[in-house]
Structure formats: C-alpha cells, structure tokens
C-alpha positions in Angstrom: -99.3 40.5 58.2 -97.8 38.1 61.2 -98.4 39.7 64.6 -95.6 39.2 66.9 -96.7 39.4 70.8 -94.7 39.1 73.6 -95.2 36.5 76.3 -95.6 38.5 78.9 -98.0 40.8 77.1 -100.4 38.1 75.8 -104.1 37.9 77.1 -106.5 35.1 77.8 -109.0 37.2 75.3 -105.9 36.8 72.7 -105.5 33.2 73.4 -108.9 31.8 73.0 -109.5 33.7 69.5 -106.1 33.1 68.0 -105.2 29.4 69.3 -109.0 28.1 70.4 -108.7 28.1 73.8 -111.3 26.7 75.9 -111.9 26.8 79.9 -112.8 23.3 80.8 -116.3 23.5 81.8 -116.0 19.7 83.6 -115.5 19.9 87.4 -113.7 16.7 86.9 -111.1 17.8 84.4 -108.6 19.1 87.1 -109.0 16.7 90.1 -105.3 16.5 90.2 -104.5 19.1 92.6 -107.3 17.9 95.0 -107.2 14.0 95.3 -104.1 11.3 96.0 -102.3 14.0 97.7 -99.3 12.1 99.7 -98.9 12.5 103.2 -95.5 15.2 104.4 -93.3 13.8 107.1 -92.9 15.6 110.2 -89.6 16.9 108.8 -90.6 18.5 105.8 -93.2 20.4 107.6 -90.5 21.7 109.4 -88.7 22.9 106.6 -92.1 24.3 105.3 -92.5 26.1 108.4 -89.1 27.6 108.4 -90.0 28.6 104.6 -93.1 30.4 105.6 -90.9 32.1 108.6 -88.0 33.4 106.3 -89.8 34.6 103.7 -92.4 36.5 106.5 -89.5 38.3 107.9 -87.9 39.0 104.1 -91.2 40.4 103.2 -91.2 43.5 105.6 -88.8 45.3 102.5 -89.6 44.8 98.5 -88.7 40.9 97.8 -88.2 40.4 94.0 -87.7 37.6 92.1 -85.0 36.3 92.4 -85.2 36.5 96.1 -89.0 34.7 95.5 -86.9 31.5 94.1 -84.4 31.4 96.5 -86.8 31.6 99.7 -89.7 30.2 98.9 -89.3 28.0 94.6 -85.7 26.4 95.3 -87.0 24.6 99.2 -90.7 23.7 97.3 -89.2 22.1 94.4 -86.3 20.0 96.4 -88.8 18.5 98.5 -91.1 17.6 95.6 -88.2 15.7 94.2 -87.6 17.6 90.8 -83.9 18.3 91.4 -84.0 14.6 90.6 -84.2 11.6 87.8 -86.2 12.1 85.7 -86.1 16.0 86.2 -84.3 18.2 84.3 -84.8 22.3 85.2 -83.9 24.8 82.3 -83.7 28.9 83.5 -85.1 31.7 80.8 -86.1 29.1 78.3 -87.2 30.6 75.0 -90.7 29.5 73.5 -92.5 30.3 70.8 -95.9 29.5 69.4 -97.8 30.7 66.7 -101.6 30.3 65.8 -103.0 27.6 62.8 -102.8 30.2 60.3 -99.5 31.8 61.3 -101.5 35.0 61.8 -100.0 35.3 65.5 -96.7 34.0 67.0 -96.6 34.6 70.8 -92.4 34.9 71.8 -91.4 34.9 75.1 -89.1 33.5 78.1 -90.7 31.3 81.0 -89.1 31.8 84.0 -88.4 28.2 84.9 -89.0 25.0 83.2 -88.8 21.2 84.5 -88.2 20.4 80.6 -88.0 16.3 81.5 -91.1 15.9 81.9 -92.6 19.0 81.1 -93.9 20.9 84.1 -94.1 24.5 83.6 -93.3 27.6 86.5 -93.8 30.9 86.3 -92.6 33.1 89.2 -94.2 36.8 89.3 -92.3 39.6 91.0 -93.5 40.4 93.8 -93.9 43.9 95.6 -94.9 45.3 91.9 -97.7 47.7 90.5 -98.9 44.5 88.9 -98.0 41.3 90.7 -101.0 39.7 90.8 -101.4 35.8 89.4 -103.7 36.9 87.1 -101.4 38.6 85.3 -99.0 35.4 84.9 -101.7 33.2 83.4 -102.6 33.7 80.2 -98.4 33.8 80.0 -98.0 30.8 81.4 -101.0 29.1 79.6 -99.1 30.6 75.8 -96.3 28.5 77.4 -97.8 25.6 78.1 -99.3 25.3 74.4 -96.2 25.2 73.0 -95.2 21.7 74.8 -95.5 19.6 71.2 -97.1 16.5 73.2 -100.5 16.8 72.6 -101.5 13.3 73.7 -100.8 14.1 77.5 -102.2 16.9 80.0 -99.7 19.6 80.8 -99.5 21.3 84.3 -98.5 24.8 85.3 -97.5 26.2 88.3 -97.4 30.0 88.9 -96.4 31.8 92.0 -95.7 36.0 93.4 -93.9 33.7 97.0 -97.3 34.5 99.0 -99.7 33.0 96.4 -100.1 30.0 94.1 -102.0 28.5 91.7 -101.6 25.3 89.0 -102.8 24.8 85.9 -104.0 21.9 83.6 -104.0 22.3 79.6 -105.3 19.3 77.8 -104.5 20.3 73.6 -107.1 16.9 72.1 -108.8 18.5 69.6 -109.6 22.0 71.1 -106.9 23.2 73.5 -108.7 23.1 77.3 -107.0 24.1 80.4 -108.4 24.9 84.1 -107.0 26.4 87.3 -106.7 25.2 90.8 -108.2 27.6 94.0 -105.4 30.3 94.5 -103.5 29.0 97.9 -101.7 31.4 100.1 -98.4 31.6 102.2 -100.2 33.1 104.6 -103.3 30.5 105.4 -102.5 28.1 107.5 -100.9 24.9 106.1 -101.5 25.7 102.0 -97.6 25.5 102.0 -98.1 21.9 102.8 -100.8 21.6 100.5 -98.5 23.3 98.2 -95.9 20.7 98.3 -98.3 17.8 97.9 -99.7 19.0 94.9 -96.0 19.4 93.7 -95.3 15.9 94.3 -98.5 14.2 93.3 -97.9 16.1 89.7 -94.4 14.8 89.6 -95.5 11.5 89.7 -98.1 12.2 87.1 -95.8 13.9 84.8 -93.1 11.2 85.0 -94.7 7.9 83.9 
C-alpha cells in the first residue's frame, strides 16, 4: 500500500530509510557557504541594517509569515540579485517525490522557489509553538530531492526572519546533503554574512 505523507509532516528519520539519505560526513562537502564570499558595499549594509531595525521593532507583536518575507526574504533576495536574469521565483509550488519502490510519495508545497536555477526557500512562521529550523529541514531537504538534476549540487535556504540556515544535497549515487552553522538576525553582522552567502550561491547555481 503507497503511503502518502505530507511535506510538512515528513522527518529526517523518514527520509533516510525511504529515499537513502545520507549526512555528508566530508567537512569539505559544503565549503560553499564559508569561502569566496563577495565583499557588500557600504550601501547594502545600510539597507541590511535598516532590515535588522524594522524587523526588531515589528518583532515586539506576533510576526508571521507573510510579514517574515516582506521584512526580512523580499530586501535579502533583491540584493542577492535573484529578482533577475537568470532567476525566475515561483510562490506555493507543488512537489512531489516518491521513494524507488513507490512505497512512499512525500506531497507538499514549498514556500518559495527560485525555479531558474533551482535554489530552494523555505520560510517558517515565526512566533509559533513550533518555529524552530529544525522543524523546516527535513521539509525542505524532501523538496530539494525532487529537483530532477542529479548531476549538480542543490542548495536550500531556510529561515523563521531571526535565524538561517542553507543546505547542500548532492543525489550521485546515494542522495547526501549537509547544513551550514544556524546564523542569527540578532548577532552582529550574520545579515551580511547572510547576503553573501546568497550571492555567492547565485553565482554557483547559474553557470
């Protein structure tokens, strides 16, 4: 009997027995969020900084989601340039994946997705029971093995509007992915780390 499972209910646990997914054991495998990070112009930073003020202020009553992409998702990905060629941004996109022997399909909707070239985001509500990234990555991870080109990396990106983390999944042979250190709104200048991660995956992603 086909198990259906919803996106947003799915587990890493589930994951690795039903697809084969590994965590990447090689300290090497997700360098990408750490080296060749451009430089930010003085202007940008200023931009950042008015970010991290707005949504500061914002924050002292429940923010939600949509309130999360406005303040904080819209400014990040303008500045790292995928509102433009080759980008493309879908909203609510339906995927679907199932396991080799068709024993599991996973169905859901991610929240955002920079469809040309893939790049996937996931934006958790914030001010929730359970708003935690961990509860967005095996999600966003499902997602992400969907993306039928298995002979490139695919990157992640999740976020609450305080906190964010990326995400590598290699699918050669076994399916592999890895996460980057959890970066915060409020410590010091990870909003400008942030945005230099953005852009140096945006390169990456569209050559």
């Amino acid at each position: 009997m086909v198990q259906v499972v919803q996106g947003k209910d799915i587990t890493l646990a589930q994951l690795i027995d039903e697809f084969g997914l590994e965590p990447a054991q090689d300290k090497e495998f997700f360098l990408e969020w750490q080296q060749d990070l451009p430089d930010l112009s003085d202007s940008e930073k200023k931009l950042l900084d008015e970010v991290k003020a707005e949504y500061s202020h914002l924050s002292k009553y429940a923010i939600l989601e949509p309130v999360v992409k406005m303040v904080v998702l819209s400014p990040l990905l303008r500045l790292a340039g995928y509102y433009q060629p080759p980008f493309y941004i879908a909203s609510e996109y339906e995927v679907e994946i199932s396991s080799e022997d068709e024993g599991t399909i996973v169905r859901g909707r991610i929240d955002i997705l920079v469809f040309h070239p893939p790049f996937w985001v996931l934006v958790v509500e914030a001010k929730r029971a359970q708003y935690s990234l961990e509860v967005a990555i095996p999600q966003v991870v499902a997602y992400m093995l969907s993306n039928p080109n298995a002979d490139k990396p695919t990157f992640g990106f999740v976020t609450n509007g305080r906190e964010f983390q990326f995400i590598k999944l290699t699918k050669e042979d076994l399916p592999r992915y890895a996460l980057s250190y959890t970066l915060s709104l409020n410590r010091d200048e990870d909003i400008y780390t942030v945005t230099k991660i953005l852009k140096h995956l945006a390169r990456l992603v569209s050559v």
